[in-house]
C-alpha positions in Angstrom: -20.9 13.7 -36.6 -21.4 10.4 -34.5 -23.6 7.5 -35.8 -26.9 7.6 -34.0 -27.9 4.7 -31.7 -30.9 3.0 -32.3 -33.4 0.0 -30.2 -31.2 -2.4 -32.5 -28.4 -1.6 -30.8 -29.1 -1.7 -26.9 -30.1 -5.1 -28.2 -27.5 -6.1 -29.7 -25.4 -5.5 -26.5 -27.8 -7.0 -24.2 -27.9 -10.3 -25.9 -24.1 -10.4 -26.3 -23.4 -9.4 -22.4 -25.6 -12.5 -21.8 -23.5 -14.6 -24.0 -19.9 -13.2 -22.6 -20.8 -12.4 -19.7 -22.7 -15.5 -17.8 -20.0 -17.8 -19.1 -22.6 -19.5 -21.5 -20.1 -18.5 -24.5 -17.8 -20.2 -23.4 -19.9 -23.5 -22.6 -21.1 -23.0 -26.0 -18.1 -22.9 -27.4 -16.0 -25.5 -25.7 -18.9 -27.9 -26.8 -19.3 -27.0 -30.4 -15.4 -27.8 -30.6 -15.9 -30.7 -29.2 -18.4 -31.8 -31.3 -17.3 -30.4 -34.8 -13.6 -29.2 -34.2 -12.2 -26.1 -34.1 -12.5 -22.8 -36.5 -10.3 -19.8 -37.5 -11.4 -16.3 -37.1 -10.3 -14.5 -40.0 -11.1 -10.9 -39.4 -10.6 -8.6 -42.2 -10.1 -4.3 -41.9 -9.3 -1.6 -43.9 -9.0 1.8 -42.3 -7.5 3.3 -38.7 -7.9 6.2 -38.4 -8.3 9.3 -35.2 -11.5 10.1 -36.0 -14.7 9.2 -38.1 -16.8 11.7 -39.7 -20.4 9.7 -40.0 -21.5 12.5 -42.8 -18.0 13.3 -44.7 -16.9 12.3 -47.7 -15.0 9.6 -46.4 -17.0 6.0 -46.3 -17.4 5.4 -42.5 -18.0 1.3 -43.0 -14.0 1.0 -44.1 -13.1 2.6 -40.8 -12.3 1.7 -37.3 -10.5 4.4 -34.8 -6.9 3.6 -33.7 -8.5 3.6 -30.3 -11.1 1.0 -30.8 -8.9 -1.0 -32.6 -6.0 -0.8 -30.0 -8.9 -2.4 -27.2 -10.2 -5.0 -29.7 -6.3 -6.0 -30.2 -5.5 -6.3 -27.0 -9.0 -8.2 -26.6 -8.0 -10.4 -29.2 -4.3 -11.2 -27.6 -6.1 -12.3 -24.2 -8.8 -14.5 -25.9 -6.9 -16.5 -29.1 -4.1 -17.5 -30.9 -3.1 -15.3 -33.2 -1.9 -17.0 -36.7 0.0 -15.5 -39.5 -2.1 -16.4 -43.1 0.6 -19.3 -43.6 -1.1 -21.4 -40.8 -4.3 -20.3 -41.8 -4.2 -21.6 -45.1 -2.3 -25.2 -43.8 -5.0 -25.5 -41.0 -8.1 -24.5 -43.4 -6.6 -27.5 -45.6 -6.2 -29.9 -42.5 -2.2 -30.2 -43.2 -2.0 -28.8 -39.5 -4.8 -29.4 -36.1 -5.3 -26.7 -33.7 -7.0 -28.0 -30.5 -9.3 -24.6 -29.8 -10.2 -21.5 -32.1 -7.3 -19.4 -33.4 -8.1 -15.5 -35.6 -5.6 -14.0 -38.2 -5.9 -10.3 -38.6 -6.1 -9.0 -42.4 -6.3 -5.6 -44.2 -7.6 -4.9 -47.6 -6.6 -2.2 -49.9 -3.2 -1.3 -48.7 -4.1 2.1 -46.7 -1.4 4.2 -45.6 -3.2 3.7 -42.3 -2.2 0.3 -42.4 1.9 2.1 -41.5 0.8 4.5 -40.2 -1.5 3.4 -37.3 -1.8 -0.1 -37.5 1.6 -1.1 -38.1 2.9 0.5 -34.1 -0.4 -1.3 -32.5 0.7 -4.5 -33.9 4.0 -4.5 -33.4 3.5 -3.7 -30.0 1.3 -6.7 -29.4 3.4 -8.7 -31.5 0.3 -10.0 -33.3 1.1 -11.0 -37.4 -0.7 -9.8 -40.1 -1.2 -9.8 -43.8 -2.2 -6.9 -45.7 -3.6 -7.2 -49.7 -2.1 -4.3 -51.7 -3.8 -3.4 -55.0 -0.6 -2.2 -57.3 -1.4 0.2 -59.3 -2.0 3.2 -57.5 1.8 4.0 -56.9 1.7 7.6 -59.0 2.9 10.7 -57.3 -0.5 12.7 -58.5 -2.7 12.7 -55.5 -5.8 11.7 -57.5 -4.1 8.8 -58.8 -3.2 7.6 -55.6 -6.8 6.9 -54.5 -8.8 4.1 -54.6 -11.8 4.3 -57.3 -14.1 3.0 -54.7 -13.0 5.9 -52.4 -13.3 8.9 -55.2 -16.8 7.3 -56.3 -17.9 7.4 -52.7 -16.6 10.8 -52.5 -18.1 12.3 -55.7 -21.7 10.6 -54.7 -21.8 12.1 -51.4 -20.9 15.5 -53.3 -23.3 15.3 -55.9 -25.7 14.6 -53.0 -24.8 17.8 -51.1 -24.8 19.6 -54.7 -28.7 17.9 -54.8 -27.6 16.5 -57.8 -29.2 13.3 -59.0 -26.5 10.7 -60.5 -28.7 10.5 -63.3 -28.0 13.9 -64.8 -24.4 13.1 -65.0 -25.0 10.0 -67.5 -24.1 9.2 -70.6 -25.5 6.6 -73.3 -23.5 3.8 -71.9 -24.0 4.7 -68.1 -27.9 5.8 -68.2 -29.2 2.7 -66.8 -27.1 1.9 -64.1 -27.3 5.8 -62.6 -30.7 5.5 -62.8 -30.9 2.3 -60.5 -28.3 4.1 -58.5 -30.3 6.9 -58.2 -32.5 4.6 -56.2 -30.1 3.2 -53.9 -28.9 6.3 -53.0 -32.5 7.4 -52.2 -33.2 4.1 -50.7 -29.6 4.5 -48.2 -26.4 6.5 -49.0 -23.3 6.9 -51.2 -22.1 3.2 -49.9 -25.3 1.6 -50.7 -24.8 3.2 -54.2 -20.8 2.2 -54.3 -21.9 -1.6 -53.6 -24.6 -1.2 -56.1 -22.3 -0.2 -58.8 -19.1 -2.3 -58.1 -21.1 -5.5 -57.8 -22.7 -4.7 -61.9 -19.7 -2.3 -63.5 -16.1 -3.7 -64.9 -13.4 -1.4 -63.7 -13.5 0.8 -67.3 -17.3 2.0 -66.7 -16.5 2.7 -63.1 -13.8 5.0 -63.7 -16.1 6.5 -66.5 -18.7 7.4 -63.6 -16.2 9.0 -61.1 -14.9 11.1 -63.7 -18.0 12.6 -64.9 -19.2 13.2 -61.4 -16.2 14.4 -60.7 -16.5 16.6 -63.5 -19.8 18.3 -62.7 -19.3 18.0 -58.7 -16.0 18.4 -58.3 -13.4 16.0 -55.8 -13.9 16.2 -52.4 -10.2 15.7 -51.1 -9.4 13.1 -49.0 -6.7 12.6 -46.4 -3.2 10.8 -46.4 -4.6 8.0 -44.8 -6.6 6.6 -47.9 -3.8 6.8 -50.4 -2.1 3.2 -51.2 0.9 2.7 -49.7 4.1 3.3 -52.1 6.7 0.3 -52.7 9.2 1.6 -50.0 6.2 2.0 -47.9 5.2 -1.9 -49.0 8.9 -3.1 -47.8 8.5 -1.3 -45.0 5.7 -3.5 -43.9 7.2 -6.9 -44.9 10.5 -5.6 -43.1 8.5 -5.4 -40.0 6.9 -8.9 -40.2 3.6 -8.1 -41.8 2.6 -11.1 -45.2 2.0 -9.1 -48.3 -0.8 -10.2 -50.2 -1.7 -9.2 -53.7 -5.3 -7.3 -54.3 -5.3 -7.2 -58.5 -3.4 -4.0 -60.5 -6.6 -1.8 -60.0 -8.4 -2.7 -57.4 -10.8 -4.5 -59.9 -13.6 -7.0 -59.3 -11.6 -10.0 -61.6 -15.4 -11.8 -62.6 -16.5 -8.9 -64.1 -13.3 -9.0 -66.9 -12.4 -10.8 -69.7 -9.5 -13.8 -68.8 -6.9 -12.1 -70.4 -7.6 -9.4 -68.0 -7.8 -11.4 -65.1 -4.6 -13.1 -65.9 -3.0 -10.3 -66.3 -4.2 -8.5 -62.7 -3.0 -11.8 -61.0 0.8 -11.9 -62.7 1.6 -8.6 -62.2 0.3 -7.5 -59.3 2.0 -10.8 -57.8 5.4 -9.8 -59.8 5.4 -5.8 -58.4 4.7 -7.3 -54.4 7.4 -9.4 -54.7 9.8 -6.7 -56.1 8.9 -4.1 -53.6 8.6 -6.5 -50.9 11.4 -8.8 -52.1 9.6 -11.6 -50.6 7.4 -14.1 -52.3 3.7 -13.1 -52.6 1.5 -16.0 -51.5 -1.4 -14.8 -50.9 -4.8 -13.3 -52.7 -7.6 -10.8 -51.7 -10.6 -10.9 -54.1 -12.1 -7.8 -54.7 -15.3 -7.4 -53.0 -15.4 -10.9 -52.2 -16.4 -11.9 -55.8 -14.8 -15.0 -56.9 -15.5 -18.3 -59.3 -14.0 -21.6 -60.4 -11.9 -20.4 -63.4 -10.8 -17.7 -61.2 -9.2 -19.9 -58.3 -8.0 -22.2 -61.4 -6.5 -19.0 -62.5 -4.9 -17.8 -59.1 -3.2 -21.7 -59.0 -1.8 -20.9 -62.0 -0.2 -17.8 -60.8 1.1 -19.5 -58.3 -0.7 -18.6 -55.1 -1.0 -20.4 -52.4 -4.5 -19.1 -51.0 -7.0 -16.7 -51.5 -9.5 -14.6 -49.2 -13.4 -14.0 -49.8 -15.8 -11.9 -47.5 -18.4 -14.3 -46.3 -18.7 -13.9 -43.1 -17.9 -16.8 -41.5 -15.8 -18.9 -39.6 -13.2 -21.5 -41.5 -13.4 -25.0 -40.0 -10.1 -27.0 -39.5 -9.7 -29.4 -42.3 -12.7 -28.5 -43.6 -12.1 -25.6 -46.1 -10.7 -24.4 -49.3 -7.8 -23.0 -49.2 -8.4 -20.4 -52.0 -11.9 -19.3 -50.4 -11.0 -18.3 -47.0 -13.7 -16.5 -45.3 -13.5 -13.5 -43.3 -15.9 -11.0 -41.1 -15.1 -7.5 -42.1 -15.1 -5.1 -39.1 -15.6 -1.5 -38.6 -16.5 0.7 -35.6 -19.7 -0.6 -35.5 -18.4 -3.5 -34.4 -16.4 -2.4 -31.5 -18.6 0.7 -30.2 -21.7 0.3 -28.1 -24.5 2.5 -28.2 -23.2 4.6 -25.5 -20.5 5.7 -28.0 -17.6 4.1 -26.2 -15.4 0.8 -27.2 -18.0 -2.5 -25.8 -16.0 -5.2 -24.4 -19.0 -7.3 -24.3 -19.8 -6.2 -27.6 -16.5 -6.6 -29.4 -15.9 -9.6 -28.1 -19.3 -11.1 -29.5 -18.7 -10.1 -32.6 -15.1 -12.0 -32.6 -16.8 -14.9 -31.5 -19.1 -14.4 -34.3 -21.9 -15.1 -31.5 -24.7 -13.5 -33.5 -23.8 -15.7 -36.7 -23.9 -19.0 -34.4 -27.0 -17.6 -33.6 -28.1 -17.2 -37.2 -28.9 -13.7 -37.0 -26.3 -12.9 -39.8 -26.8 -13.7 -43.3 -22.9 -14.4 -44.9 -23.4 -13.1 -48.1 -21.3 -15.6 -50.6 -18.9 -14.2 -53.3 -18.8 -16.8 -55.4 -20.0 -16.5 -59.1 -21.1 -18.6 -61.8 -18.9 -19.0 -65.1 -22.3 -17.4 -66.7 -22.0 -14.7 -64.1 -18.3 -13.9 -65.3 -19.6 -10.7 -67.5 -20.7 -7.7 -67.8 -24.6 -7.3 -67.8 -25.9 -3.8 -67.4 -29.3 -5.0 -67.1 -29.0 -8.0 -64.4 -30.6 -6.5 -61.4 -28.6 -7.1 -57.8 -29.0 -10.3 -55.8 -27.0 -9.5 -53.0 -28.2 -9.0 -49.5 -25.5 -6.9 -48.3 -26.8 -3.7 -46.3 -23.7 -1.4 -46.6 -25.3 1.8 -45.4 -23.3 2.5 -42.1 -26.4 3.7 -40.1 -26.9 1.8 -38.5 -24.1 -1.4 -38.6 -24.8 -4.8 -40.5 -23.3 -8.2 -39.8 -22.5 -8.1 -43.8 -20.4 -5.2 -44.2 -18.5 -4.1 -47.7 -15.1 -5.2 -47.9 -13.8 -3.4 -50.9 
């Protein structure tokens, strides 16, 4: 099923073919560096795959096809320099100057797309990479293979089919935040209720959810492509060049636990990258974006050396923290025009983060206050995020 297009779109492309194509990008560009130095583009992905299914059980706004991403790779070769996250994190702290913009290419959740059909494309275009691996999804039972954020997305869109409200799956403890999920999913679609629950629910409640959906709905399956890549796989990947990042044990939004959790999601998903890899793992992904001050003292303490967020926006040179690195999340959206085909003009806006210069994206900001750092059932949702995939958003999900 292919997204449909909509007036937004046509738009969308007319304004950035004036930008890229008339040359006033570029004079826009060349100025603001002038001005107020130079950025880095730090994109963030998490599937490649052949094909997208816009009404399957598989969330479309993680996805990008292996031919839009080949085009917006080879895009990206001809317009910047391509850094590895080491020179991100150096320039971001001002220990190193570039003289124009520069993009680093990133992957969350450690797909076995990532191998499979990134790895060849980037290889090929020698461009670097870093990809953040949550570790504990390394069983040889398919199930436990998956992310939670996948199977929830899964059972949602089965209980929807089923014309099952989430509701009448609840329990005591889980009432409440079906109910509101109820609305979401009314109100959009199974990722508007999978950003609804992971940005209120610990990692325990969530896995209490997909299991009694699963339960009364069954599990849709899912294909290779969305299981977690197994150690060899992992070494694979550093053997070919690629930084591997650590993304917590479970694939668990850190402010919603206790410390003592948090701690221990940093050390030893850090300690299992470096085995599998046997290299040193420098780098951290924070779930969803969400992030705080006792949680970057934390990741210090672990001994990182930098940490990615979601918000999306450029990093200026000398201007940033290195443990809240920002990043636009891409997905096909962001590549394909409203024709249906890969958008030069298009793609190549949205790398330029034209439309946030112009301030027609709202960066939503991860970060969270200590008083935040809990678990409140009751706190209704702040965020701004539209994750519903039809049609695109500038703020996407980056789970």
């Amino acid at each position: 099923m292919n997204r449909p297009n909509s007036a937004r779109d046509w738009i969308k492309l007319a304004l950035a073919a004036t930008v890229e194509t008339t040359g006033l990008g570029t004079v826009c560009r060349a100025v603001r560096t002038y001005a107020s130095g130079a950025r880095v583009h730090v994109l963030g992905y998490h599937r490649v795959v052949d094909v997208i299914d816009y009404d399957g059980p598989v969330n479309p706004s993680l996805c990008i096809t292996t031919d839009a991403f080949r085009a917006q790779m080879e895009q990206l070769r001809e317009r910047f320099v391509v850094l590895p996250m080491s020179y991100v994190v150096r320039a971001v702290a001002g220990d190193i100057q570039i003289p124009h913009d520069a993009v680093a290419v990133t992957f969350d959740d450690g797909y076995r797309d990532v191998l499979q059909r990134a790895d060849p494309i980037l290889r090929a275009l020698d461009i670097p990479a870093t990809v953040f691996v949550p570790t504990g999804f390394v069983d040889n039972h398919t199930r436990a293979r998956l992310l939670p954020h996948d199977r929830l997305y899964a059972a949602v869109w089965a209980a929807r089919r089923a014309g099952r409200t989430l509701l009448s799956f609840a329990d005591s403890e889980t009432a409440i935040l079906l109910a509101r999920a109820d609305r979401a999913l009314d109100g959009g679609g199974p990722a508007d209720v999978v950003d609804e629950l992971i940005e209120t629910a610990p990692a325990a409640t969530l896995a209490h959810i997909v299991e009694m959906i699963e339960a009364g709905v069954g599990a849709p399956p899912l294909d290779d492509g969305a299981h977690v890549l197994t150690p060899d796989e992992v070494r694979t990947l550093a053997d070919h060049g690629w930084e591997i990042g650590a993304h917590t044990v479970g694939h668990v939004v850190l402010t919603h636990e206790t410390p003592d959790e948090a701690r221990r999601q940093l050390v030893s998903s850090k300690a299992d990258l470096e085995r599998w890899s046997g290299r040193p793992c420098r780098y951290f992904a924070y779930c969803n974006g969400y992030h705080s001050p006792s949680l970057v003292s934390e990741l210090r303490r672990a001994g990182y050396e930098g940490a990615v967020t979601t918000c999306d926006r450029p990093n200026p040179v000398g201007k940033g923290d290195p443990f809240r690195i920002t990043r636009k999340v891409l997905w096909e959206a962001h590549a394909r025009g409203p024709h249906g085909r890969f958008s030069p003009t298009l793609s190549a806006a949205h790398l330029h983060d034209v439309f946030g210069a112009l301030g027609l994206t709202k960066p939503v900001d991860g970060e969270r206050s200590e008083a935040e750092n809990h678990f409140e059932p009751n706190r209704m949702r702040s965020s701004n995020t539209d994750s519903d995939p039809q049609p695109p958003t500038e703020v996407e999900l980056a789970y």
